[in-house]
N, C-alpha and C positions, 0 to 999 in steps of 0.2 A: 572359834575364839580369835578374836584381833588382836594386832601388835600392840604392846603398850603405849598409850599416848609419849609417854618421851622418844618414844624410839620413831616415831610416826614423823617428828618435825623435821623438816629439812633445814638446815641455816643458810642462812642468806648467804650470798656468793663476799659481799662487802665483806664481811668475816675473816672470811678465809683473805683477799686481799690486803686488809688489813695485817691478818698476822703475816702474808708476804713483804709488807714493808716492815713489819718489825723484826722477821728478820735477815734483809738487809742491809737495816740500819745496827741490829747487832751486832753483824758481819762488819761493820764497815767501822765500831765502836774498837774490837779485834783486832781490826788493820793499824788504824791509830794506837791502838797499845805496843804493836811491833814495832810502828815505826818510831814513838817513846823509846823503846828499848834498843832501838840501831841508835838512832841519836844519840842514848844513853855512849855509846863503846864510841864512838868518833870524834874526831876534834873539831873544835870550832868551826873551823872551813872547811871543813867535811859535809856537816849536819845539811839532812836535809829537810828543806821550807815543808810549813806541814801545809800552805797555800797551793792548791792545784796537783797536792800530789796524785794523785789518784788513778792521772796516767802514768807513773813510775809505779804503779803500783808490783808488777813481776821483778824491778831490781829492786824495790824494797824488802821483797819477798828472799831473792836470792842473796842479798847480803844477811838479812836474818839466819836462814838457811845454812851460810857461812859461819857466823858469830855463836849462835844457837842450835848446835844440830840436833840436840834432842828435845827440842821444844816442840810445843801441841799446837802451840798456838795456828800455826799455817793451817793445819788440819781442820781446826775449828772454825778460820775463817772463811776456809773455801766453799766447809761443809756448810754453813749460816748462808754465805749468800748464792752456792750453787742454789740449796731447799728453798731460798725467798725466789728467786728469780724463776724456778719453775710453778713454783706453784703461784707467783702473778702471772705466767703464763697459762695455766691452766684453765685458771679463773678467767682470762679471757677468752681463751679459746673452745673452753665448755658455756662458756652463759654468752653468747651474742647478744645478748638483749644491756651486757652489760658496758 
C-alpha cells in the first residue's frame, strides 16, 4: 500500500523562499518597532532617522538592550530573520535549478 497522495507532493521550492522573505521582512517589521521604542525614551536630538538605519542596526539593538532589558523583542528579531535568511539559503543551495 502507497503513501497517501497529500503526503506524495512535494512543494515547490518558490514556497518555501517566499516564506524566507516573509520572514525577513517580519524581522525587519520587529526592528522598526524597537527602534519606535528607543526613539520613544530619547530626546529630540537624540532620535534616530528611521532612513538608512539598518546599518545601525547592533547600536540600535544595544540601546534597546539598555532602555529595555527585559524585552523579547531582540529575541524575536533575531530569531525571524536568522530562520528567513537560512532557509533562502537553503533553498538555494538545495534547488540549483533554482
Amino acid at each position: 500500500m502507497g503513501r497517501p497522495p497529500i503526503l506524495s507532493i512535494k512543494p515547490p521550492p518558490t514556497l518555501f523562499f517566499y516564506l524566507a522573505v516573509f520572514l525577513v521582512v517580519l524581522g525587519n517589521m520587529v526592528f522598526y518597532s524597537i527602534l519606535g521604542e528607543v526613539n520613544g525614551k530619547r530626546s529630540q536630538t537624540e532620535k534616530i532617522s528611521m532612513l538608512f538605519v539598518n546599518h545601525r542596526l547592533f547600536e540600535v539593538v544595544r540601546i534597546h538592550r539598555e532602555l529595555f532589558p527585559s524585552s523579547r523583542k531582540r529575541l524575536a528579531m533575531f530569531t525571524l530573520l536568522a530562520l528567513g535568511i537560512a532557509l533562502g539559503f537553503a533553498v538555494f543551495l538545495l534547488n540549483p535549478a533554482f
